[in-house]
N, CA, C and O atoms as CSV, one atom per row, in Angstrom:
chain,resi,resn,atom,element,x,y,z
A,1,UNK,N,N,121.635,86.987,70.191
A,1,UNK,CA,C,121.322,86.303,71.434
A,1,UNK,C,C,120.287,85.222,71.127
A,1,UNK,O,O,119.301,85.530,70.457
A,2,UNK,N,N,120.498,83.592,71.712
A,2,UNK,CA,C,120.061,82.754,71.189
A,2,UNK,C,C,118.217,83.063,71.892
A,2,UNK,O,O,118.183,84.058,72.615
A,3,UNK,N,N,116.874,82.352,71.731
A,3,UNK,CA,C,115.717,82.396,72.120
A,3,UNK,C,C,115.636,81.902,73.253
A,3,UNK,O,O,114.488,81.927,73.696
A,4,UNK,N,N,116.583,81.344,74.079
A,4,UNK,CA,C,116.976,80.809,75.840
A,4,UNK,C,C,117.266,81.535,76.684
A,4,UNK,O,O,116.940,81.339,77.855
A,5,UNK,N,N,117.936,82.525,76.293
A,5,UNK,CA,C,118.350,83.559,76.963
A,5,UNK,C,C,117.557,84.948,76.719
A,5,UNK,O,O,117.199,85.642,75.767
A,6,UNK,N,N,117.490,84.950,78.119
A,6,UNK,CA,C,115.731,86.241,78.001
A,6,UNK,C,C,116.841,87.588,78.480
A,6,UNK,O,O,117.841,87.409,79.175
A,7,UNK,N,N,116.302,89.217,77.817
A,7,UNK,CA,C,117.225,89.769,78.138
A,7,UNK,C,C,116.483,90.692,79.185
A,7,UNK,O,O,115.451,91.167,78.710
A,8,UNK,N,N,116.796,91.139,80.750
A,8,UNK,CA,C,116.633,91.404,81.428
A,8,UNK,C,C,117.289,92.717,81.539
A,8,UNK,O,O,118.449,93.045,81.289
A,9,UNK,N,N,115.659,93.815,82.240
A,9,UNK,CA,C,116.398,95.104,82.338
A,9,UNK,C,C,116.908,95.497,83.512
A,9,UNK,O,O,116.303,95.252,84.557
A,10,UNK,N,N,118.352,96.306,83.495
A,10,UNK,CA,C,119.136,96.308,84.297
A,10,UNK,C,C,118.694,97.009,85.829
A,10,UNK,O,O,118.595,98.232,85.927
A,11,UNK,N,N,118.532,96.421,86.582
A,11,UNK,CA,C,117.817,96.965,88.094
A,11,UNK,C,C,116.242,96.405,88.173
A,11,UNK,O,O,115.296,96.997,88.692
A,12,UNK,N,N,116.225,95.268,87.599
A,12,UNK,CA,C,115.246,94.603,87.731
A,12,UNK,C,C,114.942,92.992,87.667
A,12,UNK,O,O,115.248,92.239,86.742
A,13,UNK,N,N,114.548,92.796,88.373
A,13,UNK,CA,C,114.394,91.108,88.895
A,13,UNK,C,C,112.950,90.750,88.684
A,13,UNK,O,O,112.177,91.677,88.922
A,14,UNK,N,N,112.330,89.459,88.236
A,14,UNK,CA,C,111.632,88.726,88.109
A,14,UNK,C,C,111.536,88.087,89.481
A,14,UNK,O,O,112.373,87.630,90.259
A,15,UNK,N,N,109.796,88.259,89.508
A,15,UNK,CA,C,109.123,87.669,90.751
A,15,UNK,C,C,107.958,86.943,90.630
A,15,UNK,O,O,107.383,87.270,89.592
A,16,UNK,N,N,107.370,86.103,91.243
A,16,UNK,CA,C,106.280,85.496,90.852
A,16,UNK,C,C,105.161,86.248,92.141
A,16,UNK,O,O,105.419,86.680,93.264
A,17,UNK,N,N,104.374,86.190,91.672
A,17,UNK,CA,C,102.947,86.611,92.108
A,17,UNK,C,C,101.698,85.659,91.885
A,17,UNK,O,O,101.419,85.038,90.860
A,18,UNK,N,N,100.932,85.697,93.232
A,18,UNK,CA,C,99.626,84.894,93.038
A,18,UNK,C,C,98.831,85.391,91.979
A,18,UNK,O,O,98.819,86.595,91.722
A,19,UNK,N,N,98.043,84.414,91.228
A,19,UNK,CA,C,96.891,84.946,90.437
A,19,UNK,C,C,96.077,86.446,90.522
A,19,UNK,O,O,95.949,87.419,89.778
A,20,UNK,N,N,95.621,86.057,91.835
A,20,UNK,CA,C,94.934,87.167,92.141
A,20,UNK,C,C,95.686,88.196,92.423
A,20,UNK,O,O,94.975,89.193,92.298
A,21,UNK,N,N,96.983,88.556,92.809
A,21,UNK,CA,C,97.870,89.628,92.865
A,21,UNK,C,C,97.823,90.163,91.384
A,21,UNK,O,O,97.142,91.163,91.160
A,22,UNK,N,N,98.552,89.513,90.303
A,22,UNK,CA,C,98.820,89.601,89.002
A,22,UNK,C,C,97.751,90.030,88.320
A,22,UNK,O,O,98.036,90.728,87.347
A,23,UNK,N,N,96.647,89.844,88.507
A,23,UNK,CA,C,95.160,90.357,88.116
A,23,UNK,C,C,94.856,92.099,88.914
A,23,UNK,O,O,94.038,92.937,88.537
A,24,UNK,N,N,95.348,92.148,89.504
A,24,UNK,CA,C,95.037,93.441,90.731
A,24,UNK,C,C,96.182,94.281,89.764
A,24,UNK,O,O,96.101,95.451,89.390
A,25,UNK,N,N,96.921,93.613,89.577
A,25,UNK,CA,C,98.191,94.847,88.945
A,25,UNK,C,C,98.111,95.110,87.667
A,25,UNK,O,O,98.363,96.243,87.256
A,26,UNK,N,N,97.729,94.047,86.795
A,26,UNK,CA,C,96.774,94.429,85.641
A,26,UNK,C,C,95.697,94.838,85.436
A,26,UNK,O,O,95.182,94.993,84.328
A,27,UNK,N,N,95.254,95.048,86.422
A,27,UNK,CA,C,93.940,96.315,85.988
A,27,UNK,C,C,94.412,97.254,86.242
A,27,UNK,O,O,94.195,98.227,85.520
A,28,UNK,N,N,95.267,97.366,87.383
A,28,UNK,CA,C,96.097,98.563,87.466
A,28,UNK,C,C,96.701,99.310,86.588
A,28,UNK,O,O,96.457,100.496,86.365
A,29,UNK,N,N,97.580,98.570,86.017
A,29,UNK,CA,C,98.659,98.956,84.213
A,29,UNK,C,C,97.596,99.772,83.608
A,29,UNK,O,O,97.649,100.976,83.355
A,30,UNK,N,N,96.304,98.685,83.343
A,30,UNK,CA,C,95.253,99.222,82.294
A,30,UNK,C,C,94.367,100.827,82.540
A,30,UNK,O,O,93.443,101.337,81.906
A,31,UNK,N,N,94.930,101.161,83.419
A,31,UNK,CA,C,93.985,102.248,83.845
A,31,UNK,C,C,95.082,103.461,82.970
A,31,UNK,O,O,96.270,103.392,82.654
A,32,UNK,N,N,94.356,104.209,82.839
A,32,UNK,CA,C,95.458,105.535,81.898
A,32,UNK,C,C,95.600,106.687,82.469
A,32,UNK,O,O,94.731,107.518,82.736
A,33,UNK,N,N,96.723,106.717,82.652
A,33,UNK,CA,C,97.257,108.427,83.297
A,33,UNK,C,C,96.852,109.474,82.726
A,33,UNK,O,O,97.501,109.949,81.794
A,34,UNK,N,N,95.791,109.999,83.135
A,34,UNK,CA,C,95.822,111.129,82.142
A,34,UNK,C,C,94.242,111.884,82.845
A,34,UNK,O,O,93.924,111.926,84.033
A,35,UNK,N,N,93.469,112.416,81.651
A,35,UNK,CA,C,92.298,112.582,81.676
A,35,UNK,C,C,91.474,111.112,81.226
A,35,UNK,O,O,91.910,110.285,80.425
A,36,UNK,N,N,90.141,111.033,81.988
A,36,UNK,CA,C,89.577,110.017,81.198
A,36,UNK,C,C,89.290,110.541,79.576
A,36,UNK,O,O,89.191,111.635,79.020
A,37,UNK,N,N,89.226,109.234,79.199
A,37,UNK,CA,C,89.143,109.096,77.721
A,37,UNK,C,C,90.236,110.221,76.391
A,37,UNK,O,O,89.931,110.646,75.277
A,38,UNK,N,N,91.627,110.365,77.284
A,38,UNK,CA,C,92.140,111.260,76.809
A,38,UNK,C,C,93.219,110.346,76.110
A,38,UNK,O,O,94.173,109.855,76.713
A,39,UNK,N,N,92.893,110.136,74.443
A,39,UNK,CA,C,93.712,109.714,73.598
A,39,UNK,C,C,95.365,109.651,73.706
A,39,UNK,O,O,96.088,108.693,73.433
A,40,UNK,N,N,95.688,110.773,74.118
A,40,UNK,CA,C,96.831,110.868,74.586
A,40,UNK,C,C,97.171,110.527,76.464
A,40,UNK,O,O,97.424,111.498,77.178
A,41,UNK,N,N,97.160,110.069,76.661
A,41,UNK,CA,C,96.871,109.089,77.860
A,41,UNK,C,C,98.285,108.399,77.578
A,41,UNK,O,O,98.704,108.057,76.471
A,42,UNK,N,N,99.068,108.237,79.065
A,42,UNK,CA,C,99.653,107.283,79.369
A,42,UNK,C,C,99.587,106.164,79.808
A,42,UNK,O,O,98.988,106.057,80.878
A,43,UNK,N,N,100.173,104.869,79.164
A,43,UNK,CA,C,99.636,103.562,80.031
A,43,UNK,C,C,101.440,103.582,80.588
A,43,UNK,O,O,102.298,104.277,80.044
A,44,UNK,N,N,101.639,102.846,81.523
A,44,UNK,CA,C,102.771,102.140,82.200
A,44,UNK,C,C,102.739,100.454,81.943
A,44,UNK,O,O,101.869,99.591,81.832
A,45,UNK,N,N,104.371,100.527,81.912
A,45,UNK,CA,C,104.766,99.151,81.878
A,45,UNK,C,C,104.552,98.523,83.144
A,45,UNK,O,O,104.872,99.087,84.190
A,46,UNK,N,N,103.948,97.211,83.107
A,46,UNK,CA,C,103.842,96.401,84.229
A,46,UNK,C,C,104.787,96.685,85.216
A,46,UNK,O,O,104.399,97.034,86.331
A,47,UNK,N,N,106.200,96.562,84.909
A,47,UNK,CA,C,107.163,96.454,86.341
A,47,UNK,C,C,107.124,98.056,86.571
A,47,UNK,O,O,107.422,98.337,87.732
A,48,UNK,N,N,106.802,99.299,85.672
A,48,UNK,CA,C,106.981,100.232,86.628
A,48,UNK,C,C,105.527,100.164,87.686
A,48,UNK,O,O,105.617,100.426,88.885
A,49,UNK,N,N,104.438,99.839,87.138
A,49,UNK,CA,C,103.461,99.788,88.219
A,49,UNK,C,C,103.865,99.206,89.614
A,49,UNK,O,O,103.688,99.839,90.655
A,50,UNK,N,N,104.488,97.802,89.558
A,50,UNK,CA,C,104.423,97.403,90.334
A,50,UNK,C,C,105.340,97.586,91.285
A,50,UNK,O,O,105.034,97.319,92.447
A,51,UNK,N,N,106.648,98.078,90.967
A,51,UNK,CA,C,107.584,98.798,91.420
A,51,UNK,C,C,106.867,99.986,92.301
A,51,UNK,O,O,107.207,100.017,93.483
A,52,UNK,N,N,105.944,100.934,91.876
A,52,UNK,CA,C,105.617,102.239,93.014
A,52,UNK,C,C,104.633,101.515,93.191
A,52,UNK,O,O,103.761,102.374,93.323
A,53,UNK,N,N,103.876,100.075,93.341
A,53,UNK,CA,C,102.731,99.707,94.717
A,53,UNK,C,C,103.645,99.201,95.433
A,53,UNK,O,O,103.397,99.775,96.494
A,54,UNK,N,N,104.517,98.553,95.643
A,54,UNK,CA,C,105.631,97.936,96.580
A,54,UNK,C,C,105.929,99.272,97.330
A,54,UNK,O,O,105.425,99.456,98.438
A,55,UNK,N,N,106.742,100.220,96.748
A,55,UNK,CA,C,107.656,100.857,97.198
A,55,UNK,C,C,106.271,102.190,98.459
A,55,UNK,O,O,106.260,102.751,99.555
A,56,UNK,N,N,105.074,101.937,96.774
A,56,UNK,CA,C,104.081,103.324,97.693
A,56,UNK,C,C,103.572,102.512,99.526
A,56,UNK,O,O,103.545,103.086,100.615
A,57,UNK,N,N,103.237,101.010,99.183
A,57,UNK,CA,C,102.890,100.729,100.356
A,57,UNK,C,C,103.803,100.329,101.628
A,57,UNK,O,O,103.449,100.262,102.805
A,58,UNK,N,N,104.943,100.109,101.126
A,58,UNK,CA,C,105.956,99.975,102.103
A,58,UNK,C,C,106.115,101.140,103.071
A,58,UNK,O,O,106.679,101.072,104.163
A,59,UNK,N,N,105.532,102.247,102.519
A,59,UNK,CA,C,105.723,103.664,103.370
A,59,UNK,C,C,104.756,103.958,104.175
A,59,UNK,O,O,104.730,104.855,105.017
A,60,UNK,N,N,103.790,103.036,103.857
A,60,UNK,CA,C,102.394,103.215,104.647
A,60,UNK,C,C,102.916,102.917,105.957
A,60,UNK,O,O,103.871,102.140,105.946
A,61,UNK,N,N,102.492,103.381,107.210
A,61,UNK,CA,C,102.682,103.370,108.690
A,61,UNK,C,C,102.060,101.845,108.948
A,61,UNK,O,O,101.045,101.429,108.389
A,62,UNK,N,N,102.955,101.005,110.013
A,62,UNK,CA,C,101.971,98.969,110.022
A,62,UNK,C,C,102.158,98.552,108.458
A,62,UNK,O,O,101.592,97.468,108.319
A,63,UNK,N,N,102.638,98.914,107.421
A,63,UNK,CA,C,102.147,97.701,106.515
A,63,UNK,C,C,103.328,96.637,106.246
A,63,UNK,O,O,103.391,95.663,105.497
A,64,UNK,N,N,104.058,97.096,106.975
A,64,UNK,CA,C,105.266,96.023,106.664
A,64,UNK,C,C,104.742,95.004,107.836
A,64,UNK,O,O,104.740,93.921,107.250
A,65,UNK,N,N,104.415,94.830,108.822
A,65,UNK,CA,C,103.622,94.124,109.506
A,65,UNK,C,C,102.827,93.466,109.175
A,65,UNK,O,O,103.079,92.276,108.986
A,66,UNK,N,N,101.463,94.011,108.959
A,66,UNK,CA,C,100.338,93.864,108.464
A,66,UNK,C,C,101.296,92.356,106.958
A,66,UNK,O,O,101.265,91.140,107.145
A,67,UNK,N,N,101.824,92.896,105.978
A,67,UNK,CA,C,102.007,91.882,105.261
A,67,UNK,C,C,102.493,90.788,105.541
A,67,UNK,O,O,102.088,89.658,105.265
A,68,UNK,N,N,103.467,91.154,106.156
A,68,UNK,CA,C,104.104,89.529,107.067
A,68,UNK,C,C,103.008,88.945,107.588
A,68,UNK,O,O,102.784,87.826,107.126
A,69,UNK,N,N,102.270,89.329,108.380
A,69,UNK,CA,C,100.895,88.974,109.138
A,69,UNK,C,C,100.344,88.296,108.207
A,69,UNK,O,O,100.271,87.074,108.338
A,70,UNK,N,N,99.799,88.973,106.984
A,70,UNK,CA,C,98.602,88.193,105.957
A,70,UNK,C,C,99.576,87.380,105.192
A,70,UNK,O,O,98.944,86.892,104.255
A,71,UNK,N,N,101.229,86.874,105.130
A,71,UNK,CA,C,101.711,86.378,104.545
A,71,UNK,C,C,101.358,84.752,105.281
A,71,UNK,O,O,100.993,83.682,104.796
A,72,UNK,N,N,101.710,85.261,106.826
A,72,UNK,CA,C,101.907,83.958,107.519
A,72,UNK,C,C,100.579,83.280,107.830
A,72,UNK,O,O,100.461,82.221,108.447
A,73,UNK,N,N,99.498,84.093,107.277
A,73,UNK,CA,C,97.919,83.115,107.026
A,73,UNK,C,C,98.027,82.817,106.147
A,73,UNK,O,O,98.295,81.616,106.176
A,74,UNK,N,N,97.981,83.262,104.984
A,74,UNK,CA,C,98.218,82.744,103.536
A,74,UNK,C,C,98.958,81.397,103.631
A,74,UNK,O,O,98.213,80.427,103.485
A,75,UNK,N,N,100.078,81.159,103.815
A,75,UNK,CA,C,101.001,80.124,104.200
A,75,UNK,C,C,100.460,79.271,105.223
A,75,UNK,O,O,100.322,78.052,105.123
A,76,UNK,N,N,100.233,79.814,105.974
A,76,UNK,CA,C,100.243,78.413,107.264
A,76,UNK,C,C,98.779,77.804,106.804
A,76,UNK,O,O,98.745,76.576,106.895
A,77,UNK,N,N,97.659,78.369,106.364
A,77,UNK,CA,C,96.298,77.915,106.091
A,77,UNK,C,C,96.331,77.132,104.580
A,77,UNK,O,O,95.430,76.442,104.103
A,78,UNK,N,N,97.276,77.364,104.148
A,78,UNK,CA,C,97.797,76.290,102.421
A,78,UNK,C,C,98.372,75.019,103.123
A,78,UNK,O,O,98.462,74.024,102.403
A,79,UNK,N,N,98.715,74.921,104.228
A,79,UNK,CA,C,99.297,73.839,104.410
A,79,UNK,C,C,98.553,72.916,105.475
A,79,UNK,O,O,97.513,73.252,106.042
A,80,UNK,N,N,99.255,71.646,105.683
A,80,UNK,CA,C,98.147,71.038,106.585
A,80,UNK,C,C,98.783,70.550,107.617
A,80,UNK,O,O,99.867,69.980,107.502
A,81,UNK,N,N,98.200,70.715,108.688
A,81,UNK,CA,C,98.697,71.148,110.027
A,81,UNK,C,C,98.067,69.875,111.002
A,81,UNK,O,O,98.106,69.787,112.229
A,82,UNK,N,N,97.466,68.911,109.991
A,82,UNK,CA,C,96.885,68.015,110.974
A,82,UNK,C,C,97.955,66.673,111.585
A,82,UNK,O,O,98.960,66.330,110.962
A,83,UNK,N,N,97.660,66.234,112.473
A,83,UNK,CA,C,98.877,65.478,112.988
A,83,UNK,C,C,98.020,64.102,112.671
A,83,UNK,O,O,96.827,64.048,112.969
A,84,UNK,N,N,98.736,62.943,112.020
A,84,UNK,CA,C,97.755,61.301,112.277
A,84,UNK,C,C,97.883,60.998,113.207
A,84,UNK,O,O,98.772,61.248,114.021
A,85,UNK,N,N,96.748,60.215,113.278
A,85,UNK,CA,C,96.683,59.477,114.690
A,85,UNK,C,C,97.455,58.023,114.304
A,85,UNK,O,O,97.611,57.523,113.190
A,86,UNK,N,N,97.912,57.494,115.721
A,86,UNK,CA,C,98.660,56.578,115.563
A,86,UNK,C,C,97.747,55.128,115.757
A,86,UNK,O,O,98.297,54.032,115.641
């Protein structure tokens, strides 16, 4: 397979994320399943982390709300809303 073609695992899609999201989920990854300081410690691959915060908070009671909500500030406050004067 030539170096253009990236090979993708099956039941999984590529998404982009803000900085500060992508930073929140990597400290996340970095934390180790286990006991602290226990050599044998599990780390997780990025997409499974981020796969059970999606899926864990989607179950939360309001948060599918709540995100649309902080989506449509995020968005509408990036953009500019001012009208010129004529």
């Amino acid at each position: 397979m030539s170096d253009t073609h990236k090979k993708v695992t099956p039941g999984f899609r590529s998404i982009l994320v803000s900085e500060a999201a992508f930073d929140r989920l990597k400290k996340l990854q970095r934390l180790t399943y286990g006991h602290n300081g226990d050599p044998n410690g599990v780390r997780f691959d990025l997409k499974d982390v981020v796969s059970a915060v999606v899926l864990e908070a989607l179950e939360l009671e309001g948060f599918p709300n709540r995100a649309l909500a902080r989506t449509a500030r995020d968005v509408f406050s990036s953009l500019d809303f001012t009208i010129p004067k004529e």
